[in-house]
GUPA-501225 format. One line per 8 residues: number of its first residue (from 0); their letters; for each residue z, x, y of N, C-alpha, C. Coordinates in pm, whole numbers, plus 50000, padded with zeros to 5 digits. Last residue first. Example, Ala and Ser with C-alpha at 12.3 -4.5 7.8 and 13.67 -1.06 7.14 Angstrom:
2
1	SA	50708 51285 49775 50714 51367 49894 50787 51290 50003 ~ 50780 51319 49431 50780 51230 49550 50780 51320 49670 .
//
This chain:
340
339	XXXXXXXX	15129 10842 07501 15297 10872 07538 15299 11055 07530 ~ 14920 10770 07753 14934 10807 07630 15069 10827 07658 ~ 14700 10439 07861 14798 10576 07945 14824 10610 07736 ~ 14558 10273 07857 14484 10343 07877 14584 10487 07932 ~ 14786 10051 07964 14653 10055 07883 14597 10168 07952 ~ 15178 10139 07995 15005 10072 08062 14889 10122 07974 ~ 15363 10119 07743 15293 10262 07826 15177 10105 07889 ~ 15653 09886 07722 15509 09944 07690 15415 10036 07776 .
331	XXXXXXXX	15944 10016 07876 15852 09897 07795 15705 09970 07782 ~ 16144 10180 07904 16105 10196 07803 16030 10055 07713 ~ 16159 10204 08202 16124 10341 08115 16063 10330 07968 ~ 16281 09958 08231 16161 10037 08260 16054 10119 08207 ~ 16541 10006 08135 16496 09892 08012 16320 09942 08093 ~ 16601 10148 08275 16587 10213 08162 16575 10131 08097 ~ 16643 10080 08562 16564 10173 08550 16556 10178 08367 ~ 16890 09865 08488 16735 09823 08525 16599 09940 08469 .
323	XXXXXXXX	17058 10043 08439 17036 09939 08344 16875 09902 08362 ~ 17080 10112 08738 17063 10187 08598 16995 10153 08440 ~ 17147 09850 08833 17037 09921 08847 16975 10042 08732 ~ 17406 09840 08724 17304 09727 08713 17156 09820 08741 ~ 17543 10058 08836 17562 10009 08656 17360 09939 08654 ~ 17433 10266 09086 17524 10116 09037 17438 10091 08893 ~ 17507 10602 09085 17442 10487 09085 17466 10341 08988 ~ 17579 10857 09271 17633 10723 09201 17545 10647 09180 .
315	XXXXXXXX	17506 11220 09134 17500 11089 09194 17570 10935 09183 ~ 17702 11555 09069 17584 11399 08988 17626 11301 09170 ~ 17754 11790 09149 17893 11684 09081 17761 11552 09009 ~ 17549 11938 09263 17682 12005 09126 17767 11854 09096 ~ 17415 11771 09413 17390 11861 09284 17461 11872 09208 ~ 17586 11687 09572 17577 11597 09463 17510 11659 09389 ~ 17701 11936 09731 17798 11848 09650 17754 11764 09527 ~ 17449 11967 09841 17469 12097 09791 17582 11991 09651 .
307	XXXXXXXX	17387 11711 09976 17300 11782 09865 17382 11849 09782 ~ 17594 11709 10206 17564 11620 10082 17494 11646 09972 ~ 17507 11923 10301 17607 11946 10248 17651 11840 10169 ~ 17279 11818 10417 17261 11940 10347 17408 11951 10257 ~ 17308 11612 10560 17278 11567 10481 17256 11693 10384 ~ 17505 11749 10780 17533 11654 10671 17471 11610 10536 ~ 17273 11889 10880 17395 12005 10832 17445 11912 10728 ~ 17117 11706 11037 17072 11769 10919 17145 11845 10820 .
299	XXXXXXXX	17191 11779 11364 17140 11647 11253 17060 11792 11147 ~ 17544 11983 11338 17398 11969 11386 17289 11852 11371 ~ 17819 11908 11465 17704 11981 11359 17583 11928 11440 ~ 18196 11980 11574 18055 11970 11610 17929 12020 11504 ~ 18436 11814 11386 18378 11930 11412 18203 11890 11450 ~ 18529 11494 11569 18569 11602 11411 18460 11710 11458 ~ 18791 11378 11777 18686 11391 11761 18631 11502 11624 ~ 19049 11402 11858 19012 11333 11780 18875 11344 11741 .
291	XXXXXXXX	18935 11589 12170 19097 11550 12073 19004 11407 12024 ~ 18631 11705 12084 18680 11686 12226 18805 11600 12082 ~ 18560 12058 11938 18527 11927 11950 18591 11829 12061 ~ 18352 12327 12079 18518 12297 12027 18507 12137 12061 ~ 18093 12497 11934 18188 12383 12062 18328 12368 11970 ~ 17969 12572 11720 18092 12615 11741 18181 12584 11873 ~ 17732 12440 11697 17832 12391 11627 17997 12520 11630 ~ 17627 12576 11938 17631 12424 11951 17743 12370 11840 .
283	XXXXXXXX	17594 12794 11806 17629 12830 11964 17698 12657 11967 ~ 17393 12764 11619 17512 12847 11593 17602 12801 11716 ~ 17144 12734 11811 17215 12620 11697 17388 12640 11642 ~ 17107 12962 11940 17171 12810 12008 17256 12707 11895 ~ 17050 13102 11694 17186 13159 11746 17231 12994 11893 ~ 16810 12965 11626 16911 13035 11487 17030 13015 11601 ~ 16649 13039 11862 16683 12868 11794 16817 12889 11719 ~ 16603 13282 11828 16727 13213 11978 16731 13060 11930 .
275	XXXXXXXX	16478 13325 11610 16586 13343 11623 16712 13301 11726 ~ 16205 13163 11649 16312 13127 11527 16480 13171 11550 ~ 16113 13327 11856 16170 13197 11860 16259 13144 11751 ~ 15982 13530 11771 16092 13470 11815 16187 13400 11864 ~ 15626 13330 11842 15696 13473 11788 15868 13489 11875 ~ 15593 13019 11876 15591 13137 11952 15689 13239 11882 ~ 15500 12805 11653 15661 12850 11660 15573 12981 11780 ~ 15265 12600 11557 15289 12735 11481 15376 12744 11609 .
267	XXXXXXXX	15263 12258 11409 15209 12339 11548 15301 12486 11509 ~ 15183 11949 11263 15249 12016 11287 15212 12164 11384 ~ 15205 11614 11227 15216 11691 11319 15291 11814 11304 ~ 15113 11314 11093 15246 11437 11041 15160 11527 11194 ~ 15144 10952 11062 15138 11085 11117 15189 11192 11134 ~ 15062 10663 10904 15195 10786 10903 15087 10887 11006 ~ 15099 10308 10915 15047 10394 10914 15164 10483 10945 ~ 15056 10014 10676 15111 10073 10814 15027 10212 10763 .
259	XXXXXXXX	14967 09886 10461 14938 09881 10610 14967 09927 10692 ~ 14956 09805 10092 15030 09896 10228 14920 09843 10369 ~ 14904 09502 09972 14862 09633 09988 14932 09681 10156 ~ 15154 09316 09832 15049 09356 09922 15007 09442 09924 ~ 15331 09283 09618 15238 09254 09620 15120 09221 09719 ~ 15620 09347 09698 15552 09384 09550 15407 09344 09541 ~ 15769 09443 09994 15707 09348 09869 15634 09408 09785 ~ 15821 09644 10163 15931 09588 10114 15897 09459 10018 .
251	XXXXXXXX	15570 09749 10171 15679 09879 10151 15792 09773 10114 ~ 15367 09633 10292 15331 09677 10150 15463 09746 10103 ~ 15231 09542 10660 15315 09469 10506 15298 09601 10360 ~ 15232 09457 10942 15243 09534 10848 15300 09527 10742 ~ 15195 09204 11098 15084 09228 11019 15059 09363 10951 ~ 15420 09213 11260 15441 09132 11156 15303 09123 11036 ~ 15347 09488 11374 15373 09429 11434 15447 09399 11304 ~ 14981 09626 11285 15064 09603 11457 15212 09533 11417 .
243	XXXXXXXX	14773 09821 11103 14843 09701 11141 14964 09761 11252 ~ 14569 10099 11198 14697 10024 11079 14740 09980 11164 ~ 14454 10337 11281 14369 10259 11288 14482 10150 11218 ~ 14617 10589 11368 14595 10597 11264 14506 10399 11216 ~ 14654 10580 11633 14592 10677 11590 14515 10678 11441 ~ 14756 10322 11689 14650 10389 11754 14531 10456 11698 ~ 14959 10337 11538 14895 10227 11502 14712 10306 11547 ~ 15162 10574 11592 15110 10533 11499 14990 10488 11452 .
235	XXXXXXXX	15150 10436 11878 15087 10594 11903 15043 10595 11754 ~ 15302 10169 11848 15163 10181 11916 15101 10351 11880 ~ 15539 10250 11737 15488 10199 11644 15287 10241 11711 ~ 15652 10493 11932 15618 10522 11787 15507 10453 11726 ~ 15702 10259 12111 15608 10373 12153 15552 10447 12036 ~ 15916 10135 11977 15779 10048 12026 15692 10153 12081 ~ 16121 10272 11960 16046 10214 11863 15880 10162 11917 ~ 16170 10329 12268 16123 10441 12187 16036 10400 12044 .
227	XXXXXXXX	16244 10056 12338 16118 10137 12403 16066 10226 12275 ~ 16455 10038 12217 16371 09979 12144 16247 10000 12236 ~ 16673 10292 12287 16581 10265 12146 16465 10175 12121 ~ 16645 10128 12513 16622 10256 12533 16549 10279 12374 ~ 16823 09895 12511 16669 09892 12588 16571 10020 12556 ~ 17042 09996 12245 16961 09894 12320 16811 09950 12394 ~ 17082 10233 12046 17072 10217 12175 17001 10141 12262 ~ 16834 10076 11801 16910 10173 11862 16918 10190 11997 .
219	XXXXXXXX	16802 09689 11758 16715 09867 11757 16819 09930 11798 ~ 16877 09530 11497 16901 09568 11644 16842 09648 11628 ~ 16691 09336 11254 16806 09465 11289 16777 09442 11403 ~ 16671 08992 11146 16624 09134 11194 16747 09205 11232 ~ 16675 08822 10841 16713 08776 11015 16583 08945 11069 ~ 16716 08864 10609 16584 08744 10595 16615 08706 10776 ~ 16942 08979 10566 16796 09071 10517 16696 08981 10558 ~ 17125 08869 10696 17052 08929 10737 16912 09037 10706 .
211	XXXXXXXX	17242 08704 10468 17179 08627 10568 17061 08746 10665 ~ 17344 08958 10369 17225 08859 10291 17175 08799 10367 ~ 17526 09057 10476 17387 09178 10478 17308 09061 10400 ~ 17658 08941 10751 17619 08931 10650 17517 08968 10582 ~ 17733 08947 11004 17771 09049 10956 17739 09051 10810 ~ 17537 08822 11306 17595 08823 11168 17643 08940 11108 ~ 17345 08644 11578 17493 08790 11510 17537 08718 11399 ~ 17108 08435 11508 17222 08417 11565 17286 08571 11512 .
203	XXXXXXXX	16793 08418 11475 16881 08451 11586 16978 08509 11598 ~ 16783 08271 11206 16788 08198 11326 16815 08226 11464 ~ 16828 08460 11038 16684 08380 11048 16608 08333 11175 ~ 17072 08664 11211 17008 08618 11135 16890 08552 11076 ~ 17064 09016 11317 17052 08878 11345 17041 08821 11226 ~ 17267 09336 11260 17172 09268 11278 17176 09094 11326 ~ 17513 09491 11416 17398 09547 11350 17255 09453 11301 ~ 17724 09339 11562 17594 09377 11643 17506 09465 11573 .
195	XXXXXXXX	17965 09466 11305 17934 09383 11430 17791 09413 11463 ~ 17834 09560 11000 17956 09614 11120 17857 09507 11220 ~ 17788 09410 10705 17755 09479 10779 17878 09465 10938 ~ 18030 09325 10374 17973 09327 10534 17892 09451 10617 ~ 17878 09369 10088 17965 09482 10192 17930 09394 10313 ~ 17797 09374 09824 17863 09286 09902 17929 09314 10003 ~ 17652 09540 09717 17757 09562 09707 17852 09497 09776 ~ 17371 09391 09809 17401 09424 09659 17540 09482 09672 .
187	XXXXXXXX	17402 09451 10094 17419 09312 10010 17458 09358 09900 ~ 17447 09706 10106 17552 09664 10140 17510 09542 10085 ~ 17147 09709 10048 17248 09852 09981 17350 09753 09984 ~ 17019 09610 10272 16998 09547 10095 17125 09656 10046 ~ 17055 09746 10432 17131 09603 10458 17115 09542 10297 ~ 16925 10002 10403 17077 10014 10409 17117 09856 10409 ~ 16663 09878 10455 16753 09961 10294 16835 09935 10278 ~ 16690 09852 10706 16658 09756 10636 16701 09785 10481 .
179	XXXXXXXX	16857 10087 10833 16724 10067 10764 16776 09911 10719 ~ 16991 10037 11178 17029 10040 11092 16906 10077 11010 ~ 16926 10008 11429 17033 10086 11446 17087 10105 11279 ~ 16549 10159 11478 16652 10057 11430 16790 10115 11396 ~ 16420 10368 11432 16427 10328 11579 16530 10157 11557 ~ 16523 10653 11222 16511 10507 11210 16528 10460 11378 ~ 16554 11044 11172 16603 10892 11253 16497 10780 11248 ~ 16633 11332 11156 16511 11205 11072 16580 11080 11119 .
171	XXXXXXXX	16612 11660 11225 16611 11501 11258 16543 11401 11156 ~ 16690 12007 11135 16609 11893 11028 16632 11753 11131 ~ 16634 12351 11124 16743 12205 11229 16571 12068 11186 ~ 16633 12525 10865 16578 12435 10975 16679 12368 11051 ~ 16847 12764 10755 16778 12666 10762 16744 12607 10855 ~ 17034 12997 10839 16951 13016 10738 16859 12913 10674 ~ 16737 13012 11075 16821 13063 11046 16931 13007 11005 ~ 16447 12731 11204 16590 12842 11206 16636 12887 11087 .
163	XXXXXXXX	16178 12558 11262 16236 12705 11205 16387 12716 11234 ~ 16290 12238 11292 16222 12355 11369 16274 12444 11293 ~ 16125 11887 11261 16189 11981 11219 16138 12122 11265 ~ 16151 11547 11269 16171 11672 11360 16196 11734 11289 ~ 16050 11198 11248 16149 11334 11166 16108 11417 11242 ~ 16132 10850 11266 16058 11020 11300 16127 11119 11260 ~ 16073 10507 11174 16121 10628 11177 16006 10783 11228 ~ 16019 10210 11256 15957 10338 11269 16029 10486 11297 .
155	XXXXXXXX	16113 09911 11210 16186 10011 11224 16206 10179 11271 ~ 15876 09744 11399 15944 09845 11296 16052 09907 11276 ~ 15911 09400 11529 15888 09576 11597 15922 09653 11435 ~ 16009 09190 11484 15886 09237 11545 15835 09388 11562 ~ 16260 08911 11455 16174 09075 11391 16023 09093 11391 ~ 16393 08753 11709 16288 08765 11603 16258 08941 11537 ~ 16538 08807 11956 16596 08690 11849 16492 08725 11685 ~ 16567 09009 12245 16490 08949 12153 16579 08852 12033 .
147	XXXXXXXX	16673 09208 12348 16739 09093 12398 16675 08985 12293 ~ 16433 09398 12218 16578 09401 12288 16597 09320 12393 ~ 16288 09274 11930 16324 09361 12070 16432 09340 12121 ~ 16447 09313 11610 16416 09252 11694 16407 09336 11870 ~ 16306 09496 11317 16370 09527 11444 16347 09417 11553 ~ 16107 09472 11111 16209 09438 11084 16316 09433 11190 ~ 15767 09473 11037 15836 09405 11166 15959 09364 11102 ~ 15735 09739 10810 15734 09636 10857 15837 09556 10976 .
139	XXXXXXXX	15689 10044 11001 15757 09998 10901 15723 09857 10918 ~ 15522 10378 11015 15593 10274 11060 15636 10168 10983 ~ 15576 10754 11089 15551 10634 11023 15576 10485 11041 ~ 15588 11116 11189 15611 10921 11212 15558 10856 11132 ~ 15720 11396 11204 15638 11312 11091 15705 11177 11160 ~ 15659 11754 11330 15682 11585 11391 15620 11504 11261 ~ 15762 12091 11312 15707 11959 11219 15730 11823 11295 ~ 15667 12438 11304 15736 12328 11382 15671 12154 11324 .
131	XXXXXXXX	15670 12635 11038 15587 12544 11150 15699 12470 11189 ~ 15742 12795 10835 15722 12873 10947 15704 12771 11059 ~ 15827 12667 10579 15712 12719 10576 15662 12809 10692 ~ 16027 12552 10655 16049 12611 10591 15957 12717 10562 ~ 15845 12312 10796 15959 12458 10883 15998 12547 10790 ~ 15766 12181 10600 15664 12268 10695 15754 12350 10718 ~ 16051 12059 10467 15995 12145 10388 15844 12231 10467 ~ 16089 11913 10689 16146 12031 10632 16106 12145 10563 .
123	XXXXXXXX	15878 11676 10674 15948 11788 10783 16041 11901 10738 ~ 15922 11606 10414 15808 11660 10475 15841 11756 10586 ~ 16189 11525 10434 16164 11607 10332 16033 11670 10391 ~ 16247 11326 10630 16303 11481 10654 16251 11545 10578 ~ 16164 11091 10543 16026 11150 10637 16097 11327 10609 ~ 16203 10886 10254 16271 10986 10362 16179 11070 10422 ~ 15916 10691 10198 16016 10755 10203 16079 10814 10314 ~ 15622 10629 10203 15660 10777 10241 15808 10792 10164 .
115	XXXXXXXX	15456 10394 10103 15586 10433 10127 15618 10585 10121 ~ 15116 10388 09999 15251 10345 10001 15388 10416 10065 ~ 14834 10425 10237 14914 10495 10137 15029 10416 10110 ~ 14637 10335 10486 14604 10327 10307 14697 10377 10207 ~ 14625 10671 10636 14640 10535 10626 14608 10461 10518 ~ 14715 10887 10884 14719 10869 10720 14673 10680 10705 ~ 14661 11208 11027 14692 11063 11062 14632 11002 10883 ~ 14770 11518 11102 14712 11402 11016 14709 11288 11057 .
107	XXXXXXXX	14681 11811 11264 14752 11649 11292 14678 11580 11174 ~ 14760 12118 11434 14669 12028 11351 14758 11899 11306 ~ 14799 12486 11590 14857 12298 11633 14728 12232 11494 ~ 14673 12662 11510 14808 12688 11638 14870 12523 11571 ~ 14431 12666 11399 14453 12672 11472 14541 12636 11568 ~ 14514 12890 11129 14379 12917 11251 14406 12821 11405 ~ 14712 12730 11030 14758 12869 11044 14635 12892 11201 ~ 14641 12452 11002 14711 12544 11133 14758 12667 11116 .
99	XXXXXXXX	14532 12468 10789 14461 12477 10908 14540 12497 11019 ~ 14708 12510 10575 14602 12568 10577 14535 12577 10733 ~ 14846 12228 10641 14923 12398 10676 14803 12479 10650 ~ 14723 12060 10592 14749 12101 10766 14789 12231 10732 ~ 14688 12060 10284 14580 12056 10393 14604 12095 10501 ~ 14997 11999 10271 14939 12092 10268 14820 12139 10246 ~ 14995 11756 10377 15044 11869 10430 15026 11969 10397 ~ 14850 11561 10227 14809 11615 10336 14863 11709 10454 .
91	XXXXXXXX	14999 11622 09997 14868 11688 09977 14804 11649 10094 ~ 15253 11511 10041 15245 11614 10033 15098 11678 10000 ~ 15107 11234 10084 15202 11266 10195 15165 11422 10160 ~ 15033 11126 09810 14940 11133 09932 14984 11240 10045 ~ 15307 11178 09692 15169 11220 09666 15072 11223 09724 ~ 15452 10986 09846 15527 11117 09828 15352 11229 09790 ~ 15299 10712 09819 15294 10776 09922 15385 10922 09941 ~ 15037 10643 09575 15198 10697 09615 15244 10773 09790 .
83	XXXXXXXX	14768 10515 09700 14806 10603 09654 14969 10639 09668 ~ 14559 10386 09862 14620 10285 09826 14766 10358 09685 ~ 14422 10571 10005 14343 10504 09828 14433 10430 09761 ~ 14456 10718 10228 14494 10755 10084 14509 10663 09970 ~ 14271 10834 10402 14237 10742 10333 14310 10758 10203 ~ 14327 11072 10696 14336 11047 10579 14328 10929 10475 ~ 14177 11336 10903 14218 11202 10843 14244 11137 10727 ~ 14311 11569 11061 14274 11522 10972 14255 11381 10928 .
75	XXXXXXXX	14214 11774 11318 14279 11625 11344 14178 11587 11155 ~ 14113 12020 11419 14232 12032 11409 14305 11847 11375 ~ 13835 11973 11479 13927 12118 11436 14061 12052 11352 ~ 13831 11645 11348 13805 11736 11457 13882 11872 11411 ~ 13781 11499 11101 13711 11438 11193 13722 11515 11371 ~ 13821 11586 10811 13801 11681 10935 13714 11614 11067 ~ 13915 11384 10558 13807 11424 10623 13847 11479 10798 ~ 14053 11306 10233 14049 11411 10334 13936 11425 10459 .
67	XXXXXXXX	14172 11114 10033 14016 11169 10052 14073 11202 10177 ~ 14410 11018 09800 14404 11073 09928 14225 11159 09909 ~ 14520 11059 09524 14575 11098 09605 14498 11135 09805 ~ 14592 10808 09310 14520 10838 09362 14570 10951 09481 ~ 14750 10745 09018 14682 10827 09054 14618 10873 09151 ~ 14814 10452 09131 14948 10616 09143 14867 10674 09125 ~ 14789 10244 09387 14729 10310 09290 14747 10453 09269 ~ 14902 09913 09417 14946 10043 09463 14852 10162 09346 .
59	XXXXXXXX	14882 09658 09339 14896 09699 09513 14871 09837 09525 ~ 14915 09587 09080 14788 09634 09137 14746 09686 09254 ~ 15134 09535 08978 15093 09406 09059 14935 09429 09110 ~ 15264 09764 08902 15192 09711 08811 15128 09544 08853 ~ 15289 09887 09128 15193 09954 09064 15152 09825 08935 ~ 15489 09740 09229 15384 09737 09291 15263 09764 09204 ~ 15680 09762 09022 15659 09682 09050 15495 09664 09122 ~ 15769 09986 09081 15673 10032 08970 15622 09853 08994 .
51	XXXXXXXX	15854 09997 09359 15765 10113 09331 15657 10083 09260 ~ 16052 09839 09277 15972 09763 09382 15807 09913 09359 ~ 16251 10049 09157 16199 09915 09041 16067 09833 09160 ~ 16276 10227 09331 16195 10264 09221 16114 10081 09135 ~ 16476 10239 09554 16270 10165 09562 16227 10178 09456 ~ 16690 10305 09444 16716 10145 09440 16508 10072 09470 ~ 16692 10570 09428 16594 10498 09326 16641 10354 09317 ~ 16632 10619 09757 16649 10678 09663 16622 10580 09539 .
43	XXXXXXXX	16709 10521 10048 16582 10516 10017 16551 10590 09872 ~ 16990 10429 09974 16897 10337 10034 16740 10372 10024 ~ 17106 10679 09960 17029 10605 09890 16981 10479 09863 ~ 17134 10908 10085 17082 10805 10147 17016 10714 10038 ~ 17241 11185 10066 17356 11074 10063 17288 10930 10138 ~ 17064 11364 09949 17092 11407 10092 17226 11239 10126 ~ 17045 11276 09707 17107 11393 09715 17168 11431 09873 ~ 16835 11058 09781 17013 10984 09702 17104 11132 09693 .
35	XXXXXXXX	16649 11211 09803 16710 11090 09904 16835 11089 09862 ~ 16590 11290 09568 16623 11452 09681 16724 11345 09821 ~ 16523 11119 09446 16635 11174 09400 16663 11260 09512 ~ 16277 11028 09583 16342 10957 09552 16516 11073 09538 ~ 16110 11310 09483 16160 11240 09610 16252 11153 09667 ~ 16114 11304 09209 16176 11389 09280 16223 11391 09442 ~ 15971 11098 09162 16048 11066 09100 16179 11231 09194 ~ 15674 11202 09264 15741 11023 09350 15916 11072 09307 .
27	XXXXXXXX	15690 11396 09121 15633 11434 09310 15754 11304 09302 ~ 15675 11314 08865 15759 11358 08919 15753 11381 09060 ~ 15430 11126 08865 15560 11097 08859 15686 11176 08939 ~ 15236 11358 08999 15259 11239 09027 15365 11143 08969 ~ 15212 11401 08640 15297 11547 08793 15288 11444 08881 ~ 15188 11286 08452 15362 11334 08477 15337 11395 08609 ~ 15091 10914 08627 15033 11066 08565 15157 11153 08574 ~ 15171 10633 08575 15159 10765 08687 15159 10880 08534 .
19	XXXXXXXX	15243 10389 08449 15064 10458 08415 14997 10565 08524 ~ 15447 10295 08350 15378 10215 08446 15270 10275 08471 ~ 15573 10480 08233 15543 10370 08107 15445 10302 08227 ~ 15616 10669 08482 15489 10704 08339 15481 10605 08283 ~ 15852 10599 08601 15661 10550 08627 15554 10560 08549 ~ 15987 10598 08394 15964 10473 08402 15867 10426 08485 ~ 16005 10839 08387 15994 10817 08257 15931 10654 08279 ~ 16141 10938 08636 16004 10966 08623 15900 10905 08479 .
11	XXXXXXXX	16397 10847 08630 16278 10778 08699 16127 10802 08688 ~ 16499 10968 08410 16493 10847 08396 16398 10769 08465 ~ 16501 11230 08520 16401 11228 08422 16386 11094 08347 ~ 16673 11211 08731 16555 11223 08773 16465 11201 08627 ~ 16894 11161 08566 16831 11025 08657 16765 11084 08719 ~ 16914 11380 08430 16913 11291 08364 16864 11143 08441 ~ 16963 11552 08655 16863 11565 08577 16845 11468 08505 ~ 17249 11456 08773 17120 11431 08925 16999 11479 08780 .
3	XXXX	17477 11219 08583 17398 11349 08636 17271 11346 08691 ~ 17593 10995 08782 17529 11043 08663 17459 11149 08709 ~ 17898 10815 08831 17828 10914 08817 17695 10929 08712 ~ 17838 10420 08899 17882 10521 08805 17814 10654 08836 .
//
């Protein structure tokens, strides 16, 4: 069902508060979420909310906390985020970097200890917006089988890209899996076959069944090639940021582990004009002329912008049941020691 995009942001934020987030830490998480289901992904939008509050109230996850900070070089932050929201951790170590890369050119987080980022584009976007060039990785539990592989091993490990332009960024946010793991729960709950060669089942075997396959693994992207690229993400991640390997990352798709993986934001200051020959290539690229049948050339990111702009003004969908869910949430008892 439609519903308006204020009324289901102030539903989600209502139902971390009864779970014992503080309002501005609600809203950070509760605005994130919604900005997902605006850009037309709501797979990562408020279907995580009920696993969110879930966590929080299992003890996994600790919403007030945001993150201890330490300068372990010029330019290389680290971060301990205390088992803390990960929209809330995330945006208060960006903007720590942006302070420091103004001085020096280039600065790097590495994060660890935090819940669920979410959609990575928002971080990335929102630096470029700011003037910086943006790399955000993260990694995911072992949901991607290798390639030729039978088992889920690898992450899904998404990356986001984002560069200054004119009158907006050129925004990437891509999954090293040909699908999210989100997206296969999305289509279960709506009973949707998944499309050929998108995932395995328990046992191995091709399926098109988003149930059998939430408990199999995804394909990675572009065979041999994607699942290099996943597997380079997950190690540079892991590396850097000291967090689990493999099948020993756990906290983002259960209710009762503590997080494990790890994030890294990256960002680096733009050579003076540059913004603009970016502005006019970009321009240059979506005015190709498409090849017969083929639909108009864009950019990554133009879609999910023009998904925004639409579900602002018209509202979001969100399924009956869930809805239902979020607001019997909202309105059980405040956690001890919280006020209404």
């Amino acid at each position: 069902m439609r519903r308006d995009v204020s009324d289901a942001k102030a539903l989600a934020a209502a139902a971390l508060q009864r779970a014992g987030v503080d309002a501005e830490h609600a809203d950070t998480q509760a605005t994130h979420l919604i900005d997902a289901e605006l850009r037309g992904h709501p797979s990562h939008g408020l279907l995580r909310l009920p696993r969110i509050i879930a966590r929080i109230r299992n003890g996994v996850s600790a919403p007030n906390e945001t993150g201890t900070h330490t300068w372990v070089a010029d330019a290389l932050l680290q971060v301990d985020g205390q088992d803390g929201l990960g929209p809330v951790v995330g945006y208060r170590a960006l903007d720590t970097l942006e302070q420091r890369v103004a001085r020096t050119g280039i600065a790097a987080a590495v994060i660890s200890r935090t819940n669920h980022l979410g959609m990575l584009a928002q971080y990335a976007e929102r630096s470029a917006q700011h003037g910086w060039v943006a790399i955000a990785l993260t990694t995911s539990e072992a949901l991607v089988h290798p390639w030729g592989g039978r088992r889920a091993l690898i992450g899904t490990n998404p990356v986001a890209a984002a560069v200054p332009a004119l009158p907006k960024p050129f925004v990437l946010d891509m999954a090293t899996g040909l699908i999210s793991m989100g997206k296969v729960h999305a289509y279960a709950a709506a009973g949707r076959p998944l499309e050929p060669g998108w995932a395995v089942d328990a046992a191995g075997e091709p399926t098109t069944d988003a149930a059998a396959a939430s408990t199999g693994a995804i394909a990675p992207f572009g065979g041999p090639k994607g699942y290099a690229l996943g597997l380079a993400f997950e190690l540079i991640v892991a590396s850097l940021t000291d967090t689990a390997l493999g099948t020993d990352v756990a906290g983002t798709l259960d209710d009762d582990r503590f997080a494990t993986k790890g994030d890294v934001f990256i960002l680096a200051t733009p050579q003076p004009g540059t913004t603009e020959r970016v502005s006019a290539y970009l321009d240059l690229l979506r005015a190709e002329k498409p090849q017969p049948g083929m639909p108009p050339v864009t950019i990554p990111g133009d879609r999910a912008r023009s998904s925004h702009a639409t579900r602002l003004a018209d509202g979001i969908d969100v399924d009956d049941g869930l809805w239902e869910q979020l607001t019997h949430l909202a309105a059980l008892p405040l956690t001890k020691g919280q006020s209404s």
